[in-house]
N, C-alpha and C positions, 0 to 999 in steps of 0.2 A: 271503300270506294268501289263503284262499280266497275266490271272491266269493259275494253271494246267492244260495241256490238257483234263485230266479227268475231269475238272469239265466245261470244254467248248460245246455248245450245236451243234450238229451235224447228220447228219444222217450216215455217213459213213468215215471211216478213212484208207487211204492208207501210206504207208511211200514210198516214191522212196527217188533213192537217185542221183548226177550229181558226172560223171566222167572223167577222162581225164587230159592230161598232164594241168600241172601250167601255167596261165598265156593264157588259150582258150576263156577268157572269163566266165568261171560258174560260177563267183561270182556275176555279173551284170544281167545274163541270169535269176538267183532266184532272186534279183532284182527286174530285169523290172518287172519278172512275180508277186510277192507279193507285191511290193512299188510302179511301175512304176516308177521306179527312178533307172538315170546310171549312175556313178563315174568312168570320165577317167582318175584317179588316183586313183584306186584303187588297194590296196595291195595284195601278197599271200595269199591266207586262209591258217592260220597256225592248222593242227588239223583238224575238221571239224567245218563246220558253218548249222546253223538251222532258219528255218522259215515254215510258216503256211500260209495256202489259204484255204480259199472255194471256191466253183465253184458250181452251178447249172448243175445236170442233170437229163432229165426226172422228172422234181419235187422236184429235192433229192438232200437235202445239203453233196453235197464230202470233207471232208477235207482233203487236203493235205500236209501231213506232209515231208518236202524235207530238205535231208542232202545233205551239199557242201565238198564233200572231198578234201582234198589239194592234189593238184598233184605231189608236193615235195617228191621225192623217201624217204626222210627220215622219214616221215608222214605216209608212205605205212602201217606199225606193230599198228601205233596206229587206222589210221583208220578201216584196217579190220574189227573191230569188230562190227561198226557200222553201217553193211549192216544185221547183224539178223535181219529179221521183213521184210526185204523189199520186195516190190511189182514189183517194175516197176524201170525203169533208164535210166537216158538220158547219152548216150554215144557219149561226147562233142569232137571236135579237133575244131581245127584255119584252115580257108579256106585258109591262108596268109602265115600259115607256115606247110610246107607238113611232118616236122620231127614229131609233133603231129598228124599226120593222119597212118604214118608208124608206130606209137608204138600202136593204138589201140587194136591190138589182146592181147599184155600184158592187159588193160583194159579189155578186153572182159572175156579170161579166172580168173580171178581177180574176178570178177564180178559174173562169172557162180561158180565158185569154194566157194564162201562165200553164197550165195542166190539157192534160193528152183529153182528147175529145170524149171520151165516155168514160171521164169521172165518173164514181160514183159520189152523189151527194145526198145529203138528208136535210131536211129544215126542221130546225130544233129552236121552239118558244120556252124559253127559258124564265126561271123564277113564278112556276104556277103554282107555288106555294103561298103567292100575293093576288090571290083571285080578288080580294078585296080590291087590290088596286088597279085592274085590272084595263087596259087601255087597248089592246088588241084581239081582238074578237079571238074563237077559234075558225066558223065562219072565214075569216080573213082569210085566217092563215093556210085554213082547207083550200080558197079561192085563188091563194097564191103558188100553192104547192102544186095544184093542179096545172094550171099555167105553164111552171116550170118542168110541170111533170117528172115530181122526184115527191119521194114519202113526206111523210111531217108528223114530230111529235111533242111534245110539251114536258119538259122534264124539270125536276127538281133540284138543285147540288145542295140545299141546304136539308131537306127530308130523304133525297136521295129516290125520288122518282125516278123510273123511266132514264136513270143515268146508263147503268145497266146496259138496259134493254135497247137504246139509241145505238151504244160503240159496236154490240152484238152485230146487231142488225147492218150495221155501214161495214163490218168486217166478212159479216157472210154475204154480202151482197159483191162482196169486191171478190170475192173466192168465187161463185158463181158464175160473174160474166168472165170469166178467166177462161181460156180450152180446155183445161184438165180438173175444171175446179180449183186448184190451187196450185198456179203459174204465176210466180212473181218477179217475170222477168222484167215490168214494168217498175220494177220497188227500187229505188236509192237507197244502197245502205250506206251508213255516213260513219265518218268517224268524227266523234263528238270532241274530240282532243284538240280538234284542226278549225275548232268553229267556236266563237264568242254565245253562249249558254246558258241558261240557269237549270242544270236538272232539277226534278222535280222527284222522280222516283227512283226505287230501287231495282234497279233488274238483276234477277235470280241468273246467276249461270247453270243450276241445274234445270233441265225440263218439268219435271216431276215437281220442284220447288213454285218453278216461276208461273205454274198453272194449279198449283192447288188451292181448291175451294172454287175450283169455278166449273 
């Protein structure tokens, strides 16, 4: 069993958190990125779901701490709460089904209205490994990101596209607008012991461990 975040060794701690309608894919997406591992049957997140990474940058062990909110309107009151603390966010829809690219502005305001005013955010079109089925341009998606003026990119959790490279990027982005680079006085650490959960990964207590291979 994992132990308390606080007592886990790290140089820097961000919380994001993944959002968007049920059934986009964001329970796989934290997944591939913390386990490398995808479940094509996997279920709703009921509630929210939790897990932990580190990642290497510039020398400097990131931990990242990512909540999965369930996209289930009825879920909407219980998770609100669990974006205090947060840094960053991936702002998830299905490439395959355009009625989750239409509700994203509900997410978006959701998102700005609960979290400190320069979140960072990314718009992530998920399941472009179904270009065949394809419902939501990228055109769009470019049309929308610009709008919000925040990145956008298209990633995989079953081939493992651009999973990577999406959490990368929303983790150095969160270290950058920071004073010192990596000021995370804005970060909530939590203790997972004191909150209803389903972890998802393993967190390494050593540094050396919880960042190798990356």
């Amino acid at each position: 069993m994992a132990g308390n975040l606080e007592e886990e060794e790290y140089d820097y701690l961000f919380k994001i958190v993944l959002v968007g309608e049920s059934g986009v894919g964001k329970s796989n997406i934290l997944s591939r990125f913390t386990k490398n591992e995808f479940n094509l049957e996997s279920k709703a997140t009921i509630g929210v779901e939790f897990a932990a990474k580190c990642i290497q940058h510039e020398g400097k062990a990131i931990k990242a701490q990512i909540w999965d909110t369930a996209g289930q309107e009825r879920f909407r009151a219980i998770t609100s709460s669990y974006y205090k603390g947060a840094m960053g966010a991936l702002l998830v829809y299905d490439i395959s089904k355009h009625a989750t690219f239409e509700n994203l502005d509900r997410w978006v305001n959701e998102v700005r209205s609960f979290t400190q005013p320069d979140l960072s955010i990314i718009l992530v079109g998920n399941k472009c490994d179904m270009a065949y089925a394809r419902e939501v341009t990228q055109d769009e998606a470019i049309r929308y990101a610009q709008q919000q003026k925040i990145p956008f990119f298209e990633t995989s959790a079953l081939d493992c596209t651009n999973v990577e490279l999406v959490f990368r990027e929303l983790l150095v982005a969160i270290a950058r607008r920071t004073d010192a680079g990596f000021d995370t006085k804005g970060a909530e650490k939590v203790d997972i012991s004191k909150i209803n959960t389903i972890k998802l990964g393993t967190a390494e207590k050593k540094k050396k461990s919880c960042c190798k291979g990356h």
